[in-house]
Each structure stands twice: as C-alpha cells, then as structure tokens.
C-alpha positions as CSV (number, residue, x, y, z in Angstrom):
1,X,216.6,117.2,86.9
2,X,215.9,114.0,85.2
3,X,216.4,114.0,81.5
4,X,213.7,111.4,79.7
5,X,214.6,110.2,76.3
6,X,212.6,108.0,74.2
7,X,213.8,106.5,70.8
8,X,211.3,106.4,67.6
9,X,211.8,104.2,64.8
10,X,210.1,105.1,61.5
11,X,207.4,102.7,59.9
12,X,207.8,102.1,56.7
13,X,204.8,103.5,55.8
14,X,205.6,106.9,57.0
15,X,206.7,109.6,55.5
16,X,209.6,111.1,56.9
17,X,208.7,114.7,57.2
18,X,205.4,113.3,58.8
19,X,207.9,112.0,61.3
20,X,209.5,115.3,62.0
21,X,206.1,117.1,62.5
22,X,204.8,114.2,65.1
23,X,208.1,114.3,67.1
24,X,207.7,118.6,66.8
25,X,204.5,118.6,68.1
26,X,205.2,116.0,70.6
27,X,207.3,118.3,72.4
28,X,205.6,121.2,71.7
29,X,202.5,119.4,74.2
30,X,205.1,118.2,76.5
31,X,206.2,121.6,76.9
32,X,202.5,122.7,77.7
33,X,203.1,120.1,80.9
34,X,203.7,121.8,84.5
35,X,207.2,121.0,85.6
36,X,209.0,120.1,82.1
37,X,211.4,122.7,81.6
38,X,212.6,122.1,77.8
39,X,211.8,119.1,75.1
40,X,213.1,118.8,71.7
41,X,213.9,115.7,68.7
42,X,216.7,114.7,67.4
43,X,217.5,112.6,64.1
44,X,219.6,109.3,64.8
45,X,219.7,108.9,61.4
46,X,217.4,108.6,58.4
47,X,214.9,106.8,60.2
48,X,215.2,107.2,63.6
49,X,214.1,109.9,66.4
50,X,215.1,110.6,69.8
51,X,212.9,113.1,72.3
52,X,214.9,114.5,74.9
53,X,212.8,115.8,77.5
54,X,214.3,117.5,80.6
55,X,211.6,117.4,83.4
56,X,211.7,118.2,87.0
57,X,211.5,115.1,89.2
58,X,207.6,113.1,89.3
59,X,206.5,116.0,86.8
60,X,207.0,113.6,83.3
61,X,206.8,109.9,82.1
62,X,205.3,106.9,83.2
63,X,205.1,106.1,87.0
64,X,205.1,110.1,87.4
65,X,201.2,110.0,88.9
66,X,200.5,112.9,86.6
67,X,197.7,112.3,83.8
68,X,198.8,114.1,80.7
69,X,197.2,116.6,79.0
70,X,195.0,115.8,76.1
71,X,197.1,117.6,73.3
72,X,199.6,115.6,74.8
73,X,198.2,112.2,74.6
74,X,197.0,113.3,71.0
75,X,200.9,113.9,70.0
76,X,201.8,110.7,71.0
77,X,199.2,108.8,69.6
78,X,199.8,110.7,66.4
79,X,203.7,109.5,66.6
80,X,202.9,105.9,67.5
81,X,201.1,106.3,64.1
82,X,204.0,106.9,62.4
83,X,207.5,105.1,64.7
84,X,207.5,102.4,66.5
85,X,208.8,103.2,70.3
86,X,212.1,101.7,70.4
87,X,213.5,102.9,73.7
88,X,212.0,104.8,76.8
89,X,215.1,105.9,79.4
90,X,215.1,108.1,82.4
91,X,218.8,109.7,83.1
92,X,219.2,111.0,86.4
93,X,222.0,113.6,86.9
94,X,224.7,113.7,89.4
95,X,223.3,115.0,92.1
96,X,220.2,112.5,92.5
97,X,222.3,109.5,91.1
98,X,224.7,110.4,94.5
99,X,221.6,110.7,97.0
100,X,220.7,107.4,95.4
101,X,223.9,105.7,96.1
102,X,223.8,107.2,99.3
103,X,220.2,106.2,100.7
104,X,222.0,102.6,99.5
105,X,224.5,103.1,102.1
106,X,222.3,103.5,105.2
C-alpha cells in the first residue's frame, strides 16, 4: 500500500502545541476515511511536522477521485492555519513500484 507523507512547516505565528493538536486531529479525520489503514505525525524538529499516512491504493490524496469527509477538510484547513505545506509525496512499496517497472517493459 502506498504510504502518503506530507511535510508542515510551522508559521511563526503558531504556537507549537497548536501545531501538535492540528497534525493529531488531522489524522484522527484521515483515519475516519474508507481505505486508510493507519495515520500518525511526526516532529522533524522544533518546527516541523510530517503526516505519514498509509492508505490502500486510490483510497487517499489528491488525484484519488474520493471527496474527503468534512472533519477531514476541517483538519486540514485548521493545519494550513498554523504550517505552511512544505512537501506532499506518495511512496509506493515494492510490490507496485515492480508492476510499475514492469508494465514499462511491455
């Protein structure tokens, strides 16, 4: 399953257990979603967040054709209060990164 991790850098204006709270309850809503199987924050350091989300494929993130749930679109509003998005990646593990490379080959 794909793992999506998105990087938050604090405002300066925010406090930083604000900061904690919004990434919290962002995954808390991303939980909520149909097909995400875990989501949690880490600190990068003093001023900096990452959201790990592990999602199965199509089922999270931009481009997935699923409209997000309100408490979810209200956590991310929230955070975008607080830290500037910095970084948005989708990992894909082995196995779909080797079916890619192999649809290449045909």
């Amino acid at each position: 399953m794909p793992l999506h991790v998105t990087k938050y850098e604090r405002r300066d204006s925010a406090d930083r257990n604000d900061l904690g709270i919004a990434a919290l309850e962002s995954c808390r809503a991303a939980r909520e979603t149909p097909g995400v199987t875990s989501s949690r924050f880490y600190w990068i350091n003093t001023d900096e967040v990452a959201i790990i989300t592990d999602a199965e494929p199509g089922a999270w993130g931009q481009g997935s054709g699923n409209t997000p749930l309100p408490r979810t679109v209200k956590a991310l509003f929230a955070l975008a209060n607080l830290a500037k998005n910095t970084s948005t990646e989708t990992w894909a593990d082995a196995r779909a990164g080797s079916e890619t490379y192999k649809i290449s080959e045909s």
